[in-house]
LOKOL-270109 format. One record per residue (C-alpha): z, x, y. Coordinates in steps of 0.001 Angstrom, whole numbers, padded with zeros to 6 digits, always signed. Example, Ala and Ser with C-alpha at 12.3 -4.5 7.8 and 13.67 -1.06 7.14 Angstrom:
2
+007800+012300-004500/+007140+013670-001060/
This chain:
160
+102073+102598+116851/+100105+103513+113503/+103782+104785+111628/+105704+101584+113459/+102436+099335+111640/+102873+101277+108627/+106774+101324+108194/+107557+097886+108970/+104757+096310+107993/+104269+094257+110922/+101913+091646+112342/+100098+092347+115592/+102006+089555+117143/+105128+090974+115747/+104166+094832+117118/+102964+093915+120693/+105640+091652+121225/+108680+094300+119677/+110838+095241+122831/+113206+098582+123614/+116037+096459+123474/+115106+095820+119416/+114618+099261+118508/+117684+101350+117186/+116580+104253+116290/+120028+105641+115981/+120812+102659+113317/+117400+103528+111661/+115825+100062+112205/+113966+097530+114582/+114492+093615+115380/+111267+091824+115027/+110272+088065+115737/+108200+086935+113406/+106055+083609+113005/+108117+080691+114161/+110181+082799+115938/+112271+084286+113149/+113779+087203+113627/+114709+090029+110573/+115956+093331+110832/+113295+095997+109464/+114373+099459+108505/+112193+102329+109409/+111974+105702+108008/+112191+109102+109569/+108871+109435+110124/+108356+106083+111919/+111536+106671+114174/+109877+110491+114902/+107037+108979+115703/+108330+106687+118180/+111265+109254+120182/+107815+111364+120488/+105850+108346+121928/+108392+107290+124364/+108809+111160+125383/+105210+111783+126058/+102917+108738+125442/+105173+106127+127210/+105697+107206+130515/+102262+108104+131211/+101089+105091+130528/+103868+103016+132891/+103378+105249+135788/+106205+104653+137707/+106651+101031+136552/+108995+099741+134079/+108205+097256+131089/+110450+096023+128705/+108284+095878+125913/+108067+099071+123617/+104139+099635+123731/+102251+099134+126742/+099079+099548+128075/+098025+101920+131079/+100027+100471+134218/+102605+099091+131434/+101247+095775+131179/+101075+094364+127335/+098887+095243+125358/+096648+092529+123823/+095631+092034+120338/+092384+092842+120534/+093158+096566+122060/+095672+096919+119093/+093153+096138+116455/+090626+098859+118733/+092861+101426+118777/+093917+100792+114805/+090233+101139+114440/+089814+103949+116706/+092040+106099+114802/+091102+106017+111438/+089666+109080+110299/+088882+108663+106929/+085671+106132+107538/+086788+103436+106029/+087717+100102+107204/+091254+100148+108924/+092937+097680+110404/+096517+096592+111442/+096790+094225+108479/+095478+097073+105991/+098349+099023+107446/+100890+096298+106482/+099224+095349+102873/+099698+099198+102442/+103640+099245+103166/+103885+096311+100886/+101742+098157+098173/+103313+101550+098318/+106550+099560+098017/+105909+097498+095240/+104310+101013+093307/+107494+102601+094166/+109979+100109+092866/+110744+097804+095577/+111257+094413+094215/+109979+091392+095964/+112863+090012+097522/+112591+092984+099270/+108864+093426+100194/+108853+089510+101211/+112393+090167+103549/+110712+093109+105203/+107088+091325+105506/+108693+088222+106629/+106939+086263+104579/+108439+082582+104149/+107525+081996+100801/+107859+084795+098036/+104355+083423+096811/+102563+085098+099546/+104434+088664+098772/+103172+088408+094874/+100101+089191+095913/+101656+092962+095667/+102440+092102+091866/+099143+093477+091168/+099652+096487+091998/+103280+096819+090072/+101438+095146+086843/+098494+098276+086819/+101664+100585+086612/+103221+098953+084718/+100571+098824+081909/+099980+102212+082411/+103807+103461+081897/+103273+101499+079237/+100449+102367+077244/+101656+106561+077726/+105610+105675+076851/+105515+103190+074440/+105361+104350+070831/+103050+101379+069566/+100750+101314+072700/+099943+105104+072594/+096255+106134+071151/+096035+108065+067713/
């Protein structure tokens, strides 16, 4: 769940709601439904898809016992999970003792992306964010790089 929060930067209305039938792993990528219902196609990584052939191996049949569910994460019994238990378990599993949460998750796959290269177009397609506004929020990020290539590349910004 952690790698499917991370890779597609999703929503916890967009993660609890994402069903088998949306995830092809073989085609490297998942269908979500976003706010008003919009739907995008997200890739995910190898790590991510990994992640969630080892889930539905192990993890996912013990928790349906016997039943069936159409949705891809499910809670003991294989009833949905709610929002609240996601943002528990998100909590839950943080190691490093810091404040974690399913949004921190997504603001970090936007980050990493923008750091990386990943214009906005991009990082707002893959957020499903409406309005490329609410992805430059990530610019940030991009701008500290930048300024940093910067000042060690270019001839007239380096220190004497």
């Amino acid at each position: 769940m952690l790698e499917l929060f991370y890779a597609a930067g999703l929503r916890v209305s967009e993660l609890v709601h994402v069903r088998l039938e949306d995830l092809k792993l073989e085609l490297g990528h998942v269908l979500v439904r976003g706010k008003g219902d919009k739907e995008r196609l997200v890739p995910l990584g190898r790590a991510a898809q990994d992640a969630i052939r080892g889930y539905m191996v192990e993890g996912r049949r013990v928790l349906l016992r016997e039943k069936v569910s159409p949705l891809l994460f499910v809670r003991r019994g294989g009833g949905r999970l709610s929002r609240q238990r996601v943002w528990m378990m998100v909590k839950a599993a943080s190691s490093s003792g810091r404040h974690a949460s399913p949004h921190t998750l997504r603001h970090s796959c936007a980050t990493h992306m923008v750091e990386h290269g990943a214009d906005l177009r991009t990082v707002q397609t893959i957020l499903g964010h409406a309005d490329i506004s609410t992805s430059q929020i990530y610019t940030h990020v991009a701008l500290d790089r930048l300024k940093k290539v910067y000042r060690n590349c270019h001839p007239r910004a380096k220190k004497r």
